[in-house]
BATI-848948 format. One record per residue (C-alpha): residue in one letter; x, y, z. Coordinates in Angstrom, 2 decimals. Each point is the difference from the previous one (the first is absolute). Layout:
N
REC;A;X;Y;Z
...
END
This chain:
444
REC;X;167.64;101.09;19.83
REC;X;-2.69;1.20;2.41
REC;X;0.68;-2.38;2.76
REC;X;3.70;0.81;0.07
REC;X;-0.75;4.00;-0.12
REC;X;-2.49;-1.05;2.99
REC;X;2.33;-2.62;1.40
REC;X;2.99;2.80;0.06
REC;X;-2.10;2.91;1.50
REC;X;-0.75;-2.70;2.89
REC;X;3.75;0.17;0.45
REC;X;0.84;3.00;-0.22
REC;X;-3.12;1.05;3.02
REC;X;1.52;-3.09;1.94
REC;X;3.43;1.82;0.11
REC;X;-1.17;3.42;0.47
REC;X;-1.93;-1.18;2.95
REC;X;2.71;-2.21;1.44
REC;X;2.62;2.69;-0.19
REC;X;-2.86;3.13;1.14
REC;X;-0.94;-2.84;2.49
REC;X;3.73;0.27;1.78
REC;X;0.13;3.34;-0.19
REC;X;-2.88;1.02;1.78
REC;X;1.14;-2.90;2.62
REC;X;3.39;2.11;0.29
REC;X;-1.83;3.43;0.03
REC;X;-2.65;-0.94;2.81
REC;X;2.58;-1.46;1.88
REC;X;1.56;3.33;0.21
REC;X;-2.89;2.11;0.50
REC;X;-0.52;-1.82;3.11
REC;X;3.49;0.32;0.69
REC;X;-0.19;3.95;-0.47
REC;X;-3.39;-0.16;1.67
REC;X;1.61;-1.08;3.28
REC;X;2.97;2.12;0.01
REC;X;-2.73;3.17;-0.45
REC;X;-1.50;-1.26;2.88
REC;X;3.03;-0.20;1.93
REC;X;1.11;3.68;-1.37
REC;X;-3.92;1.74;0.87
REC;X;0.90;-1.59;3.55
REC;X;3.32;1.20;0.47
REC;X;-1.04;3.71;-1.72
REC;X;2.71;-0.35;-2.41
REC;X;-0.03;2.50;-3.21
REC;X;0.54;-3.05;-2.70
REC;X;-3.14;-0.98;0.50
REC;X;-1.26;2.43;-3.30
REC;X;2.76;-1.69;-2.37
REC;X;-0.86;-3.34;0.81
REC;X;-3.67;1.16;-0.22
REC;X;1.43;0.76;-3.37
REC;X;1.66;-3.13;-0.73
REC;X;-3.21;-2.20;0.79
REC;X;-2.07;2.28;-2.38
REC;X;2.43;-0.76;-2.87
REC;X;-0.23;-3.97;0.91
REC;X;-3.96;0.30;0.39
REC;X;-0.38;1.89;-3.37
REC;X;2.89;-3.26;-1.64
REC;X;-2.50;-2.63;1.87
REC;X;-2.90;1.18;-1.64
REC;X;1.71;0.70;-3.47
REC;X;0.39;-3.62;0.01
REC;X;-3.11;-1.40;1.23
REC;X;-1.49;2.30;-2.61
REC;X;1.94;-2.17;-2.65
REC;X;-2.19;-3.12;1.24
REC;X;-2.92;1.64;0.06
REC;X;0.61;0.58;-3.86
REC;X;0.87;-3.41;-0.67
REC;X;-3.72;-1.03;2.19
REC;X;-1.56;1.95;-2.29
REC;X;1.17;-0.80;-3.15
REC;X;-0.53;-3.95;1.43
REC;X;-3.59;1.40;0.23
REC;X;-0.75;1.36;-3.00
REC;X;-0.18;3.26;1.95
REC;X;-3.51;-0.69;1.46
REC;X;-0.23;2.46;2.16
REC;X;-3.33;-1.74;1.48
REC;X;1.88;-3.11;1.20
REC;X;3.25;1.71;1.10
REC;X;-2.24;2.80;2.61
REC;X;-1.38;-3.51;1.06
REC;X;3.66;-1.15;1.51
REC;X;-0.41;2.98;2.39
REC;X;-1.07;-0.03;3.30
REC;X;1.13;3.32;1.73
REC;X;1.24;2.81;-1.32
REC;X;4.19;0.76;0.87
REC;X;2.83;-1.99;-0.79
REC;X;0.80;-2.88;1.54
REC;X;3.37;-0.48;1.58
REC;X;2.29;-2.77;-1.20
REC;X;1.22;-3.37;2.46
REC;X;3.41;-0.75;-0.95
REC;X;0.10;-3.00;1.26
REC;X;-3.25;-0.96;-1.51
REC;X;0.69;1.38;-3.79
REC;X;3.34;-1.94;0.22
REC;X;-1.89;-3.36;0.36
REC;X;-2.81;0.95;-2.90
REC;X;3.04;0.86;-2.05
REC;X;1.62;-3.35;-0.02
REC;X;-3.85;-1.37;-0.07
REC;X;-0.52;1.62;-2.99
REC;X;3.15;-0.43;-2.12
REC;X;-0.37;-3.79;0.10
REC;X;-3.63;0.70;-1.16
REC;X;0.93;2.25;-3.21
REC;X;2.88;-2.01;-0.81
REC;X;-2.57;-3.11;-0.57
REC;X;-1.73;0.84;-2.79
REC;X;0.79;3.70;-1.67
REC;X;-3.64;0.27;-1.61
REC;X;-0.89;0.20;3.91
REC;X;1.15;3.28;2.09
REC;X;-1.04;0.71;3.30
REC;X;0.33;3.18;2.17
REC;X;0.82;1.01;3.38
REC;X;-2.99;1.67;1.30
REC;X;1.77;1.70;2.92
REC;X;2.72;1.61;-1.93
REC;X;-2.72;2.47;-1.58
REC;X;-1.46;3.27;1.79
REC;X;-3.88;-1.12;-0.56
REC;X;-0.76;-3.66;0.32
REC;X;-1.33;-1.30;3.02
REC;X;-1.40;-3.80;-1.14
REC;X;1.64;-3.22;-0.10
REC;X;3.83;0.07;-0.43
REC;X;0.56;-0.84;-3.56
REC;X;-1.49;1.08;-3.52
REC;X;0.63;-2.71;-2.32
REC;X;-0.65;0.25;-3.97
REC;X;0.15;-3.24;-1.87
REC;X;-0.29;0.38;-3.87
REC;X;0.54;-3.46;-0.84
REC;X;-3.54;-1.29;0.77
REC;X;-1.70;-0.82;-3.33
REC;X;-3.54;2.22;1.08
REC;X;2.34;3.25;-0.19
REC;X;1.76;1.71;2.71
REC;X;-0.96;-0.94;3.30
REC;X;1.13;1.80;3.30
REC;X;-0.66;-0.46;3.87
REC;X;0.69;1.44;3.71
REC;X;2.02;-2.44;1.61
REC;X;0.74;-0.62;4.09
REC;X;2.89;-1.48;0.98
REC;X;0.09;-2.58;2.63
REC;X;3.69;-0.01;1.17
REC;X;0.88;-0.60;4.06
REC;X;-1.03;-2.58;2.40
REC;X;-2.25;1.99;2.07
REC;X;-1.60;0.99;-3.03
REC;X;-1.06;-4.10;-1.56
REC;X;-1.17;-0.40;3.65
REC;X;-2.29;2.67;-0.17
REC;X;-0.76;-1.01;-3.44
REC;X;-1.04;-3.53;1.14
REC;X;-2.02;1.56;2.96
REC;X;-1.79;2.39;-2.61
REC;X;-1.70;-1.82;-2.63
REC;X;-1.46;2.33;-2.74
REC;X;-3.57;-0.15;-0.09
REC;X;0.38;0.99;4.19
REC;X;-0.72;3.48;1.31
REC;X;2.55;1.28;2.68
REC;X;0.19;-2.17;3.22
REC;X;-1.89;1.21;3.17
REC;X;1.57;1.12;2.78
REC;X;0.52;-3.31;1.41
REC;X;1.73;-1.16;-3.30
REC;X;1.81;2.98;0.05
REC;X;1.13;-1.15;3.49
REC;X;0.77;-3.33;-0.90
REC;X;2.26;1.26;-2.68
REC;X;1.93;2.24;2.65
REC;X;0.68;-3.15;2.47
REC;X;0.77;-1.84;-2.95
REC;X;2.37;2.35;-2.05
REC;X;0.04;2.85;2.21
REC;X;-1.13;3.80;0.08
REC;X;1.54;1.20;-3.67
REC;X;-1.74;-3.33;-1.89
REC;X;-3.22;1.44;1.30
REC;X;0.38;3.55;-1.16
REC;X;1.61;-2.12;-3.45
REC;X;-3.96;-1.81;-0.23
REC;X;-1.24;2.84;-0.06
REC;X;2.11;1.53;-2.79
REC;X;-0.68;-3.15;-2.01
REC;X;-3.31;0.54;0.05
REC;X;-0.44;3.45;-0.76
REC;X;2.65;-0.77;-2.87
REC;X;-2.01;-2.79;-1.38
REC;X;-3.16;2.15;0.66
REC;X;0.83;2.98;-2.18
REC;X;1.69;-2.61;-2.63
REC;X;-3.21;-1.71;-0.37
REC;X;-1.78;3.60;-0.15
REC;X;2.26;1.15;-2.96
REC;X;-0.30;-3.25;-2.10
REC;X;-3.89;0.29;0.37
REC;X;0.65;3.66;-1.44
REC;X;1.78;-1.37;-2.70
REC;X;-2.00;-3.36;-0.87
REC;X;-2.86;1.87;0.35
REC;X;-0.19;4.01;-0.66
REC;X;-1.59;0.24;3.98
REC;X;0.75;-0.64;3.59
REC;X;1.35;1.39;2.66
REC;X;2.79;2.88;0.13
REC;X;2.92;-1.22;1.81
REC;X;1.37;3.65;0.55
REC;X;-3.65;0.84;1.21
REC;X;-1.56;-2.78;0.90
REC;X;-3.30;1.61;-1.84
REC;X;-1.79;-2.35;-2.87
REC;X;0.85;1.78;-3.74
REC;X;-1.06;-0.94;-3.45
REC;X;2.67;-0.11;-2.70
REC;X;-1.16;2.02;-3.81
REC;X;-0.34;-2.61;-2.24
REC;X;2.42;1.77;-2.94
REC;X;3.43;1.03;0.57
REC;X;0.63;3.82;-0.97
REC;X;3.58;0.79;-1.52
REC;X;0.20;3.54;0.37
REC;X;2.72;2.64;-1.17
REC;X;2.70;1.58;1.99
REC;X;1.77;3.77;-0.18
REC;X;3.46;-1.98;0.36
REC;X;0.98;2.03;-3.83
REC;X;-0.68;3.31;2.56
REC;X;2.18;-1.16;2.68
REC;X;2.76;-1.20;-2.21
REC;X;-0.49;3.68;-2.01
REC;X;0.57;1.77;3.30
REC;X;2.91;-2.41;1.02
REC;X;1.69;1.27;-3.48
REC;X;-0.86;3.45;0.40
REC;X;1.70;0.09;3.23
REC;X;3.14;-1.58;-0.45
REC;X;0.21;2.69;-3.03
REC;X;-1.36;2.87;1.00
REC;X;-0.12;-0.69;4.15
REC;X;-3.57;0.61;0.64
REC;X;-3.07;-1.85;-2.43
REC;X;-3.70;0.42;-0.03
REC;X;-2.74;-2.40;-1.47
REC;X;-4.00;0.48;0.67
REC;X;-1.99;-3.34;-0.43
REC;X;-3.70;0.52;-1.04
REC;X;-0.19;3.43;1.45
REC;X;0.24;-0.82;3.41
REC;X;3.03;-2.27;0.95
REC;X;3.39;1.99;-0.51
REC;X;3.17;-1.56;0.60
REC;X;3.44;2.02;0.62
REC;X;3.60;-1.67;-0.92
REC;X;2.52;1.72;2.20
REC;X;3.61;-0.41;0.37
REC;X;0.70;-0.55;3.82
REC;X;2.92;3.05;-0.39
REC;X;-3.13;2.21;-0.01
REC;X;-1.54;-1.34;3.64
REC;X;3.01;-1.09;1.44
REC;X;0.01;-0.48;3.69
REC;X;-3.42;-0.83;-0.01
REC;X;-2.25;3.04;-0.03
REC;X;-2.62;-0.52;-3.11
REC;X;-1.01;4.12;0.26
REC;X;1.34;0.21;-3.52
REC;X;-2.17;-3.19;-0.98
REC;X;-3.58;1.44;1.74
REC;X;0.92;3.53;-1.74
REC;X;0.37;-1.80;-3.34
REC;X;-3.70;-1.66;0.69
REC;X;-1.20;3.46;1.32
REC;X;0.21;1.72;-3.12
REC;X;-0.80;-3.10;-2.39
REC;X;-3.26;-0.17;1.77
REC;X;-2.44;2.30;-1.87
REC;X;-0.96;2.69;-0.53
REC;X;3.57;1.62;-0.77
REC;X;0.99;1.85;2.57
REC;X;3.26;2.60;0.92
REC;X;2.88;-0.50;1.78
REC;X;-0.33;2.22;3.62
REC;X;3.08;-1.85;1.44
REC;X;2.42;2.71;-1.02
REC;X;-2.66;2.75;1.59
REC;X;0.91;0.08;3.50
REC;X;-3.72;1.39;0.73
REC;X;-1.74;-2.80;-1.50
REC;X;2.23;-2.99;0.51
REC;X;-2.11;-1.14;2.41
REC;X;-2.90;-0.48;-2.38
REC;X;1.80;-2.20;-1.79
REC;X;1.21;-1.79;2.64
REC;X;-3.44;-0.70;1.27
REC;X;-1.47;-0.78;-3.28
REC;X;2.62;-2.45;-0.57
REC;X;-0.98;-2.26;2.99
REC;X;-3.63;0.03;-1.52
REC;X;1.27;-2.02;-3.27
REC;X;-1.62;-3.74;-0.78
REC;X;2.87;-1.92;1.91
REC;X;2.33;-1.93;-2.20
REC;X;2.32;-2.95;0.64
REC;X;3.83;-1.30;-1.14
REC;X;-1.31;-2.02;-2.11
REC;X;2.84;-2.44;0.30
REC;X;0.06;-0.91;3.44
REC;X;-3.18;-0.43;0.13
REC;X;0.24;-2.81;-2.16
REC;X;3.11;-0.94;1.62
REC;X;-2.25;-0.19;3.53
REC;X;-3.62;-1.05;-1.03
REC;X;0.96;-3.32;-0.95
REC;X;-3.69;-0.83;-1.60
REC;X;0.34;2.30;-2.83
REC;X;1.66;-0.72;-3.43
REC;X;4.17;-0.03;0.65
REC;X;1.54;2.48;-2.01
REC;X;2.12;-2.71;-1.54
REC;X;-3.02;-0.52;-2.53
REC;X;-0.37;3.18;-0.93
REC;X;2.90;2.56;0.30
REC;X;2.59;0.25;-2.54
REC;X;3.48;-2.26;0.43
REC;X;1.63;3.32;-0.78
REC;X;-1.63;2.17;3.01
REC;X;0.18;-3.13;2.28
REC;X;3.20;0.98;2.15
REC;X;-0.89;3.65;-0.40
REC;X;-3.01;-0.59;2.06
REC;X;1.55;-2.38;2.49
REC;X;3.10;1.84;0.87
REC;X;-3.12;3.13;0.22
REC;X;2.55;1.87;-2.71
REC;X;-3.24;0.58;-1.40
REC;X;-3.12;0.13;1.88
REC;X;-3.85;-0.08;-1.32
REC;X;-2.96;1.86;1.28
REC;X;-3.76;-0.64;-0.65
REC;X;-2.82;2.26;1.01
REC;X;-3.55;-1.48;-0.87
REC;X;-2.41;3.14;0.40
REC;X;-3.24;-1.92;0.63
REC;X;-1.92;3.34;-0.07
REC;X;1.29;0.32;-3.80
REC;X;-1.14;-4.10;-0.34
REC;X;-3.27;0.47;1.28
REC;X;-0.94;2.75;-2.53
REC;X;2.13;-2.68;-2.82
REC;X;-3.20;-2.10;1.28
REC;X;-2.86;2.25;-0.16
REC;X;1.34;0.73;-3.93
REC;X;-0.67;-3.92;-0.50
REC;X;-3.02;0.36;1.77
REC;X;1.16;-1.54;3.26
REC;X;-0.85;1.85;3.34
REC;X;2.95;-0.59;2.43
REC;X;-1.02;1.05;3.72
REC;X;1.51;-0.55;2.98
REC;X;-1.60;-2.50;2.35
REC;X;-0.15;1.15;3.97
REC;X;1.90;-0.73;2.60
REC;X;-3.47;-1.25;2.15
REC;X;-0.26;-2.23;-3.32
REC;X;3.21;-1.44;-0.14
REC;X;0.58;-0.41;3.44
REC;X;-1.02;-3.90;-0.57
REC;X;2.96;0.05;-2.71
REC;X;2.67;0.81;2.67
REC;X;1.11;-3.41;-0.23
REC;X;0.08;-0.13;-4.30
REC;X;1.52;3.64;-0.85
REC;X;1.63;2.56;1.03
REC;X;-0.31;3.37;0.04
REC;X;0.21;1.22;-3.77
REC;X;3.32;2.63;-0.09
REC;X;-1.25;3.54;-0.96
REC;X;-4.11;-0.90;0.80
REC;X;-1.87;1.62;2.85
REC;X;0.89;-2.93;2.33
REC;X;-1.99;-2.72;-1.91
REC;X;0.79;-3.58;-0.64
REC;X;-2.28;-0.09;-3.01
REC;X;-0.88;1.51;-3.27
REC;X;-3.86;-0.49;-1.04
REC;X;-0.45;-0.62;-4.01
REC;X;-3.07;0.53;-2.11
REC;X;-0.28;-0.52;-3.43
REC;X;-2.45;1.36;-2.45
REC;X;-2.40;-3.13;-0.28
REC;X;-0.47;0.52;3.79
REC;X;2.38;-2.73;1.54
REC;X;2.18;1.15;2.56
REC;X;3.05;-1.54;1.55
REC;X;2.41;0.43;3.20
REC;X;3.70;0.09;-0.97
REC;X;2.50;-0.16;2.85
REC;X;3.16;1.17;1.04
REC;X;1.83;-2.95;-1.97
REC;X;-1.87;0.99;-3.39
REC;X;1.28;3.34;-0.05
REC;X;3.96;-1.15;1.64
REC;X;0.07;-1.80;-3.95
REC;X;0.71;2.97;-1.12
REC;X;3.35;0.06;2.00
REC;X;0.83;-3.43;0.82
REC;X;-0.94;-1.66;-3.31
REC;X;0.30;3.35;-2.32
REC;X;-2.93;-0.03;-1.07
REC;X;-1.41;2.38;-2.12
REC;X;-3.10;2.22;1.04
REC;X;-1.22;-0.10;-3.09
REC;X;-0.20;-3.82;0.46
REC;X;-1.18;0.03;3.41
REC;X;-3.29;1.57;-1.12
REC;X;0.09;-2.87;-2.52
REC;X;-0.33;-2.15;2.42
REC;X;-2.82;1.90;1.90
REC;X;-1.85;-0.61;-3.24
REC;X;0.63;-3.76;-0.43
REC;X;-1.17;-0.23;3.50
REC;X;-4.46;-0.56;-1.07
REC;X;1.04;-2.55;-2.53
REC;X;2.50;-1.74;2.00
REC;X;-2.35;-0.10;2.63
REC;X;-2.97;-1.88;-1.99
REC;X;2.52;-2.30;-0.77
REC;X;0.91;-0.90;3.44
REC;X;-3.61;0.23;1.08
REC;X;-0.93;-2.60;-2.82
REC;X;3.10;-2.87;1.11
REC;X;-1.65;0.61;3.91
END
């Protein structure tokens, strides 16, 4: 019974991705189509230009809708290990689809799935985060359990050439290789050795990672250390789908998580034509202490005004997992019933995470949050970013009460918005983080 339940949900991820795989063929094909013609329109000065504008918005937001879908289906392949699945990345930004390309990996593929259904491999490319190998490919037949593996193809005759010409325990050719490939194959195979290599580099960098709980960072190229236990940790998705019901009932919803992360469900009537006053004015006066409304005073409006642009920012919480492809898709976690609410933005979701409010959530556990900075985390420019509502730091210095102390970076605290995390489990893991630690020290 189990192997035709798995056998069947091989299927059914073959078809989605075959038919999501044409239409995001037919959909970049006409971006680039409507690219060109604003191109042509911004030359000639022509007023269209802001409804096609429009028109390649709507196909963006469809494209990425989609590719969302296989990102779900990657990480429910994956077990959702959110360890291995940052490891696929190399840069951050989406990565724009080859037509031509995806059409061959599609056929490619097919013939693969169709072989044996206990075996499913995925198209790397068609998803917004993974930058290794071209294929994912799950088998659950093998007798030792399920077994998975990043796959390269090896498809066109320049390619087996070059393939021949670089065997795999060789570094990159010199420059008079490199040279000899050019007279041989000309200019493009050279630049195409060098993409082979620094594909098979970074391959062989995340199965180390994986095999081995070290290495090297392909996204960083900086040596890390794997924590020897996986952490499941809880979500606020029951607050997100609250607000979602609130607002298709009542038009505007309000959820605080932990004290310090507040989410607002809105219905889109409420903001329409884009100007979110109404949403930073709902924020303003959720953010304590309570305070009057001076909008109606025409003498002290401008207090208001000016206190409102001093707020802990806050994001739509549903593009932003549309757009940063490395965090949990929303498919996982977001209701069935709120889906297409969301996605048509009929509904739209706001999340505020006061990290003033968290650090003092800390310092009750006995956890002193400060910020790290920027002299300090100046050598970090290349690992985080700068933290959204922090006095321009990239880092967050944690010490607990037995005197360990910890650096958390930008990526820690974007958990809270990309993977919904919880705050209150976020400082669970800030407490894990000692005995974690020996145990990674003690498999060195």
């Amino acid at each position: 019974m189990r192997r035709r339940f798995l056998r069947a949900c091989h299927y059914g991820y073959d078809l989605a991705q075959r038919q999501i795989g044409s239409l995001v063929v037919e959909l970049e094909e006409r971006v680039r189509k409507e690219e060109k013609g604003i191109r042509e329109l911004r030359r000639l000065r022509d007023g269209q230009v802001n409804s096609k504008l429009e028109i390649l918005r709507i196909l963006d937001l469809r494209l990425l809708v989609l590719r969302r879908i296989i990102d779900a289906i990657l990480h429910t392949m994956l077990q959702n290990q959110t360890w291995v699945l940052k490891r696929l990345m190399t840069q951050y930004g989406i990565r724009r689809i080859d037509p031509q390309v995806l059409r061959r990996t599609l056929d490619v593929v097919v013939e693969r799935n169709q072989e044996d259904r206990m075996r499913f491999a995925l198209i790397l490319d068609l998803t917004t985060f993974a930058h290794i190998g071209d294929l994912v490919e799950v088998n659950l037949a093998d007798k030792s359990g399920p077994q998975w593996k990043v796959i390269e193809l090896k498809e066109g005759k320049v390619n087996e050439t070059l393939l021949g010409l670089l065997p795999e325990e060789r570094g990159l050719p010199d420059q008079e290789g490199l040279r000899q490939i050019r007279d041989m194959l000309g200019e493009h195979a050279s630049k195409q050795a060098t993409r082979i290599f620094r594909q098979r580099k970074r391959l062989a960098q995340f199965k180390e990672i994986i095999e081995t709980d070290r290495g090297v960072d392909p996204q960083f190229d900086e040596k890390i250390h794997l924590f020897p236990d996986p952490v499941e940790v809880e979500n606020y998705t029951e607050a997100v789908n609250k607000v979602c019901d609130g607002a298709l009932a009542k038009g505007v919803d309000v959820a605080v998580v932990d004290g310090c992360l507040t989410l607002v469900g809105i219905r889109d009537e409420y903001i329409q034509g884009g100007h979110i006053g109404v949403v930073s004015h709902i924020f303003f006066h959720l953010t304590p202490p309570k305070k009057p409304c001076l909008l109606s005073d025409q003498g002290r409006r401008g207090e208001e005004l000016k206190a409102m642009a001093e707020i802990p920012p806050y994001v739509d919480l549903i593009h932003q997992n549309l757009m940063a492809g490395w965090g949990t898709p929303l498919y996982l976690w977001l209701n069935p019933k709120h889906m297409t609410e969301v996605l048509m933005g009929r509904v739209r979701v706001f999340v505020q995470f006061d990290l003033h409010r968290f650090f003092d959530m800390a310092l009750s556990r006995g956890i002193r949050l400060t910020w790290v900075t920027r002299g300090e985390t100046d050598r970090m420019r290349k690992l985080s970013t700068v933290i959204p509502g922090s006095p321009n730091s990239r880092a967050i210095k944690a010490e607990l009460p037995n005197g360990s102390e910890q650096i958390l970076l930008s990526g820690f605290i974007a958990r809270a918005i990309g993977d919904v995390t919880s705050p209150s489990q976020l400082l669970e893991l800030i407490e894990r983080y000692p005995e974690q630690k020996k145990k990674m020290e003690a498999r060195l």
